[in-house]
Wavefront OBJ file of the C-alpha trace (Angstrom):
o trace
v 3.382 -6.275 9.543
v 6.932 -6.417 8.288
v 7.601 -7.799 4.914
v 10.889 -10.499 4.825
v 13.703 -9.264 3.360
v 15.848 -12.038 1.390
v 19.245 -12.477 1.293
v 21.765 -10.972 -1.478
v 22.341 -12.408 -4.675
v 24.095 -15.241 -4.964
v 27.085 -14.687 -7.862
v 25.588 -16.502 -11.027
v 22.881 -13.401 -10.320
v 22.559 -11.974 -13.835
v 21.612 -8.543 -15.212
v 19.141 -8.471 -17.627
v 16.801 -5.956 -18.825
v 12.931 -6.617 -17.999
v 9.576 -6.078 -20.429
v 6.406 -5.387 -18.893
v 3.308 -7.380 -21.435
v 0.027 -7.385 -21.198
v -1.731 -10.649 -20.490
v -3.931 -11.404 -23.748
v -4.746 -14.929 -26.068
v -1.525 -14.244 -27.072
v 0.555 -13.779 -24.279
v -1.235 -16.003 -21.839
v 1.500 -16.593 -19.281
v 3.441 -14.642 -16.261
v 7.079 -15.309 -16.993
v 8.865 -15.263 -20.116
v 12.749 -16.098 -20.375
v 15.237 -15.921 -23.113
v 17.733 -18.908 -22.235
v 21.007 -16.863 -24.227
v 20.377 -14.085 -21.618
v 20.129 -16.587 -18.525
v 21.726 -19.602 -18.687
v 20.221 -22.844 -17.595
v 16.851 -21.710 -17.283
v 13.886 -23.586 -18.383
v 9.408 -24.170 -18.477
v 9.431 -24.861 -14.533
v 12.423 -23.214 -13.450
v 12.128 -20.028 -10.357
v 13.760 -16.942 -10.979
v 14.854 -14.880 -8.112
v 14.501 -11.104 -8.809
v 15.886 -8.373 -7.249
v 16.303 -4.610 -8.139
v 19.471 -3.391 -9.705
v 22.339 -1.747 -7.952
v 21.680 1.556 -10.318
v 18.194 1.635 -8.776
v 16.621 2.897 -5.965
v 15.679 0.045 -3.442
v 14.052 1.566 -0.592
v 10.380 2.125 0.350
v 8.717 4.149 2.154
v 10.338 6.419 5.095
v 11.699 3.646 6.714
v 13.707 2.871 3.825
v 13.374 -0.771 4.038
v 14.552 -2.253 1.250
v 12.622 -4.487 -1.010
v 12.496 -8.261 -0.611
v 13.104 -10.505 -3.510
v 9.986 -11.780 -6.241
v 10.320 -15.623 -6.949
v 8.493 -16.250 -10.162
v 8.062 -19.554 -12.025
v 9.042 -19.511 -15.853
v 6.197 -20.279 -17.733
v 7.808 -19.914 -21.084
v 11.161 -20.070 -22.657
v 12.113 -18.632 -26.116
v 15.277 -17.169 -27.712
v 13.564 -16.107 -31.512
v 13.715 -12.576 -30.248
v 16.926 -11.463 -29.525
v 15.947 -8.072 -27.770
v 14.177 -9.944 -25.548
v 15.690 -10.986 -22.687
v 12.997 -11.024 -19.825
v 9.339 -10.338 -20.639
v 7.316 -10.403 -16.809
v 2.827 -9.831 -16.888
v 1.667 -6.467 -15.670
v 0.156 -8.437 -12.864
v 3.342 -10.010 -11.572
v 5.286 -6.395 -12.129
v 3.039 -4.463 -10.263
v 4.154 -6.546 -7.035
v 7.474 -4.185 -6.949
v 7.745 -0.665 -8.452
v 11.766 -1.709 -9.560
v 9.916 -3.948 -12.521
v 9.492 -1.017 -14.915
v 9.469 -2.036 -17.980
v 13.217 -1.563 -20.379
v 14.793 -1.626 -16.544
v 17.562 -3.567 -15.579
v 16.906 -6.080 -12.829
v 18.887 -8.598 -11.192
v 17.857 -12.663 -11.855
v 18.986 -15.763 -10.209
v 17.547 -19.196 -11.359
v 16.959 -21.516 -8.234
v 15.396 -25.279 -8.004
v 12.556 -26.183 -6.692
v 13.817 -29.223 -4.643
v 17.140 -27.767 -2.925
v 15.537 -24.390 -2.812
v 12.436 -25.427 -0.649
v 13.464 -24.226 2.308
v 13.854 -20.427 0.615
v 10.889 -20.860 -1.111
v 8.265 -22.873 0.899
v 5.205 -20.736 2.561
v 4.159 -21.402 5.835
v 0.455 -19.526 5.445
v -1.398 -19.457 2.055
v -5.172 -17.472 2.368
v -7.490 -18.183 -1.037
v -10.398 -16.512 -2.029
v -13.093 -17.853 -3.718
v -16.742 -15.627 -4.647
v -19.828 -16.185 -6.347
v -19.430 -19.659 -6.702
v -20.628 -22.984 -4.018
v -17.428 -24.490 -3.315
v -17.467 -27.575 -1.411
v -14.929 -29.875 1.218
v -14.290 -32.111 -1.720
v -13.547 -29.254 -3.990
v -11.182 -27.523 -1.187
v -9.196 -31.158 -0.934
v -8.795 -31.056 -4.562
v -7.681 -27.382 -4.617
v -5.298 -28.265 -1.885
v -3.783 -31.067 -3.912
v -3.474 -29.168 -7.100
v -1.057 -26.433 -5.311
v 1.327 -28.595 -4.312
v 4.874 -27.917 -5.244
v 3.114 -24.353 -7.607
v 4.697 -21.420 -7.289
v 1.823 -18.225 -6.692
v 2.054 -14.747 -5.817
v 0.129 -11.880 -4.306
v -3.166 -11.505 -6.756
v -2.707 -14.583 -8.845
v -5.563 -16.274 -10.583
v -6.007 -19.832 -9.824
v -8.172 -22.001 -11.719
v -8.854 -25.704 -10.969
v -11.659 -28.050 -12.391
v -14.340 -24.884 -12.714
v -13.229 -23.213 -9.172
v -12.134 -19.776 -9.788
v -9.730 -18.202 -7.019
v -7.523 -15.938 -5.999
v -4.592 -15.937 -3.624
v -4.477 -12.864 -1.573
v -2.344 -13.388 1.441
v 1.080 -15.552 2.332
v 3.363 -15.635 4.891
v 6.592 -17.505 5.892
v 7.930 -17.168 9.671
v 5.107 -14.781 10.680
v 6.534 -12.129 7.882
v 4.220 -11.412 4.689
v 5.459 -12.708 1.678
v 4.624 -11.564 -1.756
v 5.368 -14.738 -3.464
v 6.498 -18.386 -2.587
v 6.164 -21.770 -2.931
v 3.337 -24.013 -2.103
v 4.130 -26.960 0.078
v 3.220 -30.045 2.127
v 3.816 -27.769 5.123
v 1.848 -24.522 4.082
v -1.667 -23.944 5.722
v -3.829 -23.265 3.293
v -7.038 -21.141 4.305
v -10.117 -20.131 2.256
v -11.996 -16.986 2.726
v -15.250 -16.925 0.880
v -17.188 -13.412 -0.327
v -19.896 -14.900 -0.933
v -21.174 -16.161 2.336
v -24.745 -16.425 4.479
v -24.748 -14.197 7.084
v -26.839 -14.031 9.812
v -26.473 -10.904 12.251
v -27.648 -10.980 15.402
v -28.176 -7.760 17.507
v -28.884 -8.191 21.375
v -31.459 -5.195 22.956
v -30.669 -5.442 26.398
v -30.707 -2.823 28.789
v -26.829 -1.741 28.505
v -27.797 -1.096 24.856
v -29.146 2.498 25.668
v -26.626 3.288 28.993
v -23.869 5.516 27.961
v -20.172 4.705 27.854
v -17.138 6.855 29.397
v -16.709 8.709 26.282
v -20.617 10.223 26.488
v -21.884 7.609 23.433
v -24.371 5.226 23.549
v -24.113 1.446 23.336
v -26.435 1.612 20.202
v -24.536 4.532 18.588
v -21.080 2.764 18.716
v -22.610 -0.495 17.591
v -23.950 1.728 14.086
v -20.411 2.942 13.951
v -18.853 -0.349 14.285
v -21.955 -1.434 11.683
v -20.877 1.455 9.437
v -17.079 0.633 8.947
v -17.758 -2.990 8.715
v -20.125 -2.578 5.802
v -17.746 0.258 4.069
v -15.204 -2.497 4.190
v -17.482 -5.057 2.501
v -17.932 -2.575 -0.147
v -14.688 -1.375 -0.648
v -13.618 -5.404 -1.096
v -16.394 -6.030 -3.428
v -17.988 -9.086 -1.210
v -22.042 -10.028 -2.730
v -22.149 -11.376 0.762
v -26.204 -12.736 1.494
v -27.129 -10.624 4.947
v -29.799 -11.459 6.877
v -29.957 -8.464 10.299
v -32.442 -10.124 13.136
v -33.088 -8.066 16.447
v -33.891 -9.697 19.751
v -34.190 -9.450 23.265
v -36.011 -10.442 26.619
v -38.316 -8.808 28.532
v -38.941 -9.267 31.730
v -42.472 -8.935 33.640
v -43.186 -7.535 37.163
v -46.223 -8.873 38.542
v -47.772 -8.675 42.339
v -47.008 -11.955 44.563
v -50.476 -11.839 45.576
v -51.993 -12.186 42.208
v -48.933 -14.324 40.535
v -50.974 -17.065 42.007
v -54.186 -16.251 39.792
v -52.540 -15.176 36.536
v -53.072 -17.176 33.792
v -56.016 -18.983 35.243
v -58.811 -16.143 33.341
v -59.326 -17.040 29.479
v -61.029 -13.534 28.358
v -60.750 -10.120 29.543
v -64.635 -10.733 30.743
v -63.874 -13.873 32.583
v -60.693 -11.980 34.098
v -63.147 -9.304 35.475
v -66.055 -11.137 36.516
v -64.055 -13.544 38.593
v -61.028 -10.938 39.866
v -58.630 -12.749 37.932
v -55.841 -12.012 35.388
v -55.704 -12.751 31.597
v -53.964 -15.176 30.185
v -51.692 -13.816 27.563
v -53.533 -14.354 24.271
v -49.947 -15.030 22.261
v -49.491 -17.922 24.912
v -45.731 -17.556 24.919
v -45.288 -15.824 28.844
v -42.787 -17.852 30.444
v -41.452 -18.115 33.961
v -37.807 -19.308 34.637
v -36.772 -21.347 37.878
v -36.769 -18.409 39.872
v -40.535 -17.238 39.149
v -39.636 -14.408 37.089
v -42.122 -14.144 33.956
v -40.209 -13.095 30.568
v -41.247 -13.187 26.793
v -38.535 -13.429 23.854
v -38.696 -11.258 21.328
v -37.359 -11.409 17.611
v -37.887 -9.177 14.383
v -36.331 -9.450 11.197
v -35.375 -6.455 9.545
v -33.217 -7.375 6.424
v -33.758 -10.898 5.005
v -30.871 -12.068 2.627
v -29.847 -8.870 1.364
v -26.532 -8.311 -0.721
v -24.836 -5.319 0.035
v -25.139 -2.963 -2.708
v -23.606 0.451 -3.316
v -23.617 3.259 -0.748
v -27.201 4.555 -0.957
v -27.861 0.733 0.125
v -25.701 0.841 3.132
v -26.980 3.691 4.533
v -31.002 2.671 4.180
v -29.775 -0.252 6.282
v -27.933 1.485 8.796
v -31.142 3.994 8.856
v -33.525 0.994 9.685
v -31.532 -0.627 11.773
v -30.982 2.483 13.996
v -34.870 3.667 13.829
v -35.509 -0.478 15.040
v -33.632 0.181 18.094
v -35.220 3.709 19.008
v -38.778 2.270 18.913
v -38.003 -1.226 20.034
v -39.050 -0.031 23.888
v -42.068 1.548 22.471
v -43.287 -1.493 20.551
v -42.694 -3.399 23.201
v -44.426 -0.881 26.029
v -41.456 -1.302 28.870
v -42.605 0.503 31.683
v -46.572 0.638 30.691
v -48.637 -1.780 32.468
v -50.561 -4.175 30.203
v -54.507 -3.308 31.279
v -55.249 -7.249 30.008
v -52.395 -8.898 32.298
v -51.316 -6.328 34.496
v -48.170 -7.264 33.221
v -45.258 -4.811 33.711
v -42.342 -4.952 30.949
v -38.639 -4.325 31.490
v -35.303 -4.888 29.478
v -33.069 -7.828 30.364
v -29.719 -7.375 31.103
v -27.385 -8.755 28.801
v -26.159 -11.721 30.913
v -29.837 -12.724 31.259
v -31.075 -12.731 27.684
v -31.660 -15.405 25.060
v -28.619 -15.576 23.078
v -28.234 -19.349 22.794
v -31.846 -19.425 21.983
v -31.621 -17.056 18.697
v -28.391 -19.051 17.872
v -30.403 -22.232 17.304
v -32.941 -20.612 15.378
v -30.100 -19.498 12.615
v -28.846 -23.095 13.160
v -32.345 -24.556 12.289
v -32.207 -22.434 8.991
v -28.456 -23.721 8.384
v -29.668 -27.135 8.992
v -31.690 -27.131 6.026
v -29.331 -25.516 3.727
v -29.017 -28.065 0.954
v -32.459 -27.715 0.001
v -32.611 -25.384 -2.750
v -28.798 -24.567 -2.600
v -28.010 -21.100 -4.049
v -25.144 -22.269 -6.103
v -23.039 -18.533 -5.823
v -22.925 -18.794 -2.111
v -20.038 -21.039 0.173
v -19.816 -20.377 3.766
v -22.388 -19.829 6.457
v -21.530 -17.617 9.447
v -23.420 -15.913 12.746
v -22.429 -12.968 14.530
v -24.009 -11.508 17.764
v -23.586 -7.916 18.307
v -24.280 -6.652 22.034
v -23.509 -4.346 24.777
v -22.980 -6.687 27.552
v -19.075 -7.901 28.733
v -19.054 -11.116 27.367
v -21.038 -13.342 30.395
v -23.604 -15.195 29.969
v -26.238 -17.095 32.061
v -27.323 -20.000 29.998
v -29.254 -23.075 30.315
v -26.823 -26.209 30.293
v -28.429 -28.909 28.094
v -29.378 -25.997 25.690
v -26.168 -24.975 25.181
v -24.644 -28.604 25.092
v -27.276 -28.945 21.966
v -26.136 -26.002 20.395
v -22.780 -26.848 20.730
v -23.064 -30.348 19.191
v -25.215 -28.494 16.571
v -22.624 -26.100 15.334
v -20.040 -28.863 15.380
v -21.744 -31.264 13.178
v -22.553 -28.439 10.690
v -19.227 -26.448 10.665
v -20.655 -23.565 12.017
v -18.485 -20.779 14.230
v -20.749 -17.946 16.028
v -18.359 -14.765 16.324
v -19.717 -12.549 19.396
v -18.942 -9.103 19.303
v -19.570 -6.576 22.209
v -19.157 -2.882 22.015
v -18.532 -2.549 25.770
v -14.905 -1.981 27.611
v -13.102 -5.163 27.762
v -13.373 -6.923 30.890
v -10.356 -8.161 33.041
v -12.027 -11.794 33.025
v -11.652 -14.068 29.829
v -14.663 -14.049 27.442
v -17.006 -15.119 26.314
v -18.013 -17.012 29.381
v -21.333 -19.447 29.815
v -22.624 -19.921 32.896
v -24.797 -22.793 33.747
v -27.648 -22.523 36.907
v -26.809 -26.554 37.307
v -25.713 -28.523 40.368
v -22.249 -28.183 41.394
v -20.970 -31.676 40.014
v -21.355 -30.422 36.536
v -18.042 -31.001 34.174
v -16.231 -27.486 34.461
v -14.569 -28.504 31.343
v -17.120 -29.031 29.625
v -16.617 -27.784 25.969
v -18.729 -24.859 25.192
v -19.289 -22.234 22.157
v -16.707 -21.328 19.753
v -15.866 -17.397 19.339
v -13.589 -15.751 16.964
v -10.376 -16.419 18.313
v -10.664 -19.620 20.650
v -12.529 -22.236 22.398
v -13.570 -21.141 26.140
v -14.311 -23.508 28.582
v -17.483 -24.278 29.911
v -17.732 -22.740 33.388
v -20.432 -24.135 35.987
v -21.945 -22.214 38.940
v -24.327 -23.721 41.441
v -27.763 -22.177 42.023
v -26.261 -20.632 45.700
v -23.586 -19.201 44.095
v -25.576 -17.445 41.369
v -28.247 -16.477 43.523
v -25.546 -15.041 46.017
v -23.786 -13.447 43.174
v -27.131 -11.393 41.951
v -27.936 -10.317 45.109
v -24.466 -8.575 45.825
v -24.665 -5.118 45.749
v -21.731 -3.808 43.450
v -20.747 -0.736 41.727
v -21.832 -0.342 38.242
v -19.226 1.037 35.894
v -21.681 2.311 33.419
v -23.729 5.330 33.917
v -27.657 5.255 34.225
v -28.692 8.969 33.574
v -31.926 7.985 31.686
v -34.492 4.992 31.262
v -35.032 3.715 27.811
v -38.290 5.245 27.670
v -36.971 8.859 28.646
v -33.966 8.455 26.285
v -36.517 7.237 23.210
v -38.141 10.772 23.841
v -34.444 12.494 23.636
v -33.551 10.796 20.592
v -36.649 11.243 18.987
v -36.009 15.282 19.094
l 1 2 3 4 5 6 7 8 9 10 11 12 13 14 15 16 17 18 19 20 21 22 23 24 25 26 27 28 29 30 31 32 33 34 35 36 37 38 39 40 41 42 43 44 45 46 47 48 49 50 51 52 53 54 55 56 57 58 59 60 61 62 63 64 65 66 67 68 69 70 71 72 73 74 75 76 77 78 79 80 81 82 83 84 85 86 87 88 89 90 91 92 93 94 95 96 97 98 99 100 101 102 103 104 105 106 107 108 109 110 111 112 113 114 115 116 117 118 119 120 121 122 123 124 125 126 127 128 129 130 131 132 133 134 135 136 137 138 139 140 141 142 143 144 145 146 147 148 149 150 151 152 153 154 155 156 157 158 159 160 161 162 163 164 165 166 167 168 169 170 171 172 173 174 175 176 177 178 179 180 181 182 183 184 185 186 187 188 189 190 191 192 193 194 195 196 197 198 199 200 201 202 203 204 205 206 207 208 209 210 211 212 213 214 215 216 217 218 219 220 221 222 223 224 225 226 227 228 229 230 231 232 233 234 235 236 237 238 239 240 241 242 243 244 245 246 247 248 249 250 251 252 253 254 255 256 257 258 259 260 261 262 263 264 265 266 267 268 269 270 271 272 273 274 275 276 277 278 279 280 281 282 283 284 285 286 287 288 289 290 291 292 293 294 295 296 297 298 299 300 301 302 303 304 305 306 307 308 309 310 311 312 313 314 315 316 317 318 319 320 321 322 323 324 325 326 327 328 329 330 331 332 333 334 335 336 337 338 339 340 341 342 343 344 345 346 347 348 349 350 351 352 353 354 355 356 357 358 359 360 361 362 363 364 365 366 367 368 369 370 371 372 373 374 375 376 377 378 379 380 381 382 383 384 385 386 387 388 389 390 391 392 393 394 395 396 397 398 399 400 401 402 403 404 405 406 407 408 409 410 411 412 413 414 415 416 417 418 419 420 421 422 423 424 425 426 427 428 429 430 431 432 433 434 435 436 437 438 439 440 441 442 443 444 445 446 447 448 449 450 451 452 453 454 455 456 457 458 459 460 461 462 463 464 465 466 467 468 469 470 471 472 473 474 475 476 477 478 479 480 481 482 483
């Protein structure tokens, strides 16, 4: 993104010669001016400056040249007459023309008529290792107003410890600027509760155009993500759930008598099936039988050095590979006669493993680890974004997420489709409100689409073409992988 290049100096622009200090007990502040050097400047005043007409003041191969650094004078003193502009090696480091004994160009401008130059449209803090609440943000807010900050500046206020790392004015970075009635002010924690989410569904192990898996580029996409973390230094509480649907084939004939058998001796004796002894078989309003499935594989972990990353990548991967083993797809159960099969992705319990995060958000201010703000879910899956959901569950998880704050960020590894995502379906009646407010994603609010039960039932029984290759079942591709 393009950083915005200010105007020219106005004429009262002075040349004065810049020291670079060290911030210490001693030399606690930014900005240090010597008032003989720049006239009228004083403790409050903002200093426009630019880099000398001897100096070089382009960057990069563009040769863009360098925008302007507002600072606010923190000190004034004229005791040392060699000293004519004395800048923190925090602020210098901003522009490579601060050198220290360079000459750099300095305008003094007011906060009031300058507001307009000045004023920030986006501010982003960042606050870590610390529980910072709504009433602390307010206060935070309040405290900025009319303070100058730049790029990397410290910011303490009643105990909270942050750090401005982003700002913007007319869609343009900024490296410095002043905060105003009109600046957006956004917090980014790094010390969040993270729950990730990762859908098996039967895309997971079909193979994309470029000859990957769904699994492999969701490790990848794992990878970078947590190199990232790392590289920003985020002690980030992770939490890494699998789950998925399966789906169970059984004979009309003897749907009718399964369930009805309480032992495996009863079942024989009277020609009957067992019922499952977990007691959690389902069957949906089309007579399909299906069982949820969840597994938590990392519980609240923070993520470490690189040796750390990798063990989780490595467990999360070797999950995967023997999920279809653990759960036996394609064996028949000799108990049940049961025979299990992924769900597609459109067809799995993704609402439902949402409100079981939600239920442990719910409850987070008991025993409130007091070095962690923000609570966040993310879904990871293979599927395009569509999803065939109940409608009063998902109008309770919707009310759920709004009364807590909470925003569910779905990613998928598949192509983008040429519909907008993420979409809910409903399987209610027709009259239902199509704009009905649904789940909240990363970047918007979708609407809330409702199908009728012919319409759906229509819709699964078109034939259409697949755009995904099948070469292997998930049990012939767990024997590939596991050579």
């Amino acid at each position: 993104m393009p950083v915005e290049i200010d105007s020219d100096a106005k004429e009262d622009t002075k040349e004065v010669r810049v020291w670079v200090h060290k911030t210490s007990l001693d030399t606690a502040y930014d900005v240090l001016a010597n008032p003989s050097y720049i006239p009228g400047v004083k403790i409050g005043s903002v200093l426009e400056i630019s880099g000398s007409g001897s100096m070089k003041r382009h960057v990069g191969a563009g040769g863009e040249p360098l925008p302007s650094l507002y600072v606010q004078v923190d000190r004034v003193s004229d005791t040392n007459r060699s000293l004519q502009l004395s800048i923190s090696k925090t602020v210098a480091g901003l522009h490579h023309f601060i050198k220290h004994g360079k000459k750099v160009k300095v305008s003094v401008l007011d906060k009031s008529s300058d507001s307009e130059k000045l004023g920030l449209d986006f501010l982003e803090v960042l606050y870590k290792d610390q529980y910072i609440g709504r009433a602390e943000n307010w206060r935070l807010i309040a405290a900025l107003q009319g303070e100058m900050v730049y790029k990397g500046k410290n910011i303490e206020c009643e105990g909270m410890r942050t750090k401005v790392t982003q700002l913007m004015k007319q869609e343009r970075r900024r490296l410095s600027g002043l905060v105003t009635s009109k600046t957006k002010i956004q917090f980014r924690s790094r010390s969040a509760r993270l729950f990730w989410l990762i859908q098996l569904s039967a895309e997971l192990w079909d193979f994309a155009d470029d000859g990957e898996q769904y699994y492999e580029k969701m490790i990848i996409f794992l990878k970078i993500l947590l190199d990232k973390w790392r590289s920003a230094g985020v002690s980030h509480a992770l939490s890494v759930v699998l789950f998925g649907r399966t789906f169970y084939d059984l004979e009309p004939s003897s749907k009718r008598n399964w369930g009805t058998a309480q032992s495996a001796e009863t079942a024989n004796q009277s020609g009957k099936r067992c019922v499952d002894p977990s007691n959690v078989v389902q069957e949906d309003r089309y007579g399909r039988l299906y069982k949820d499935h969840y597994q938590v594989i990392l519980e609240q972990v923070m993520d470490g050095n690189r040796e750390d990353t990798q063990q989780a990548l490595v467990l999360i991967r070797s999950t995967i590979l023997d999920w279809p083993m653990t759960l036996k797809w394609g064996e028949t159960d000799p108990r049940t006669g049961l025979v299990g099969s992924p769900s597609p992705s459109r067809e799995g319990n993704v609402v439902e493993s949402v409100n079981m995060v939600l239920t442990e958000f719910e409850r987070h201010y008991y025993n409130r680890a007091l070095k962690r703000t923000g609570q966040n879910i993310m879904v990871l899956t293979a599927g395009t974004g569509m999803f065939y959901v109940d409608r009063v569950l998902n109008q309770l998880t919707d009310v759920r997420m709004d009364d807590n704050g909470i925003i569910v960020d779905i990613v998928s590894v598949a192509r983008p489709p040429l519909y907008r995502c993420v979409l809910f379906l409903t399987e209610g009646d027709s009259s239902a409100n199509p704009n009905e407010k649904s789940m909240e994603d990363t970047t918007a609010t979708h609407d809330f689409k409702a199908a009728s039960d012919r319409k759906l039932k229509r819709a699964r029984s078109t034939k259409t073409m697949s755009p995904r290759p099948r070469i292997l079942s998930p049990l012939k591709k767990r024997a590939v992988n596991a050579f």
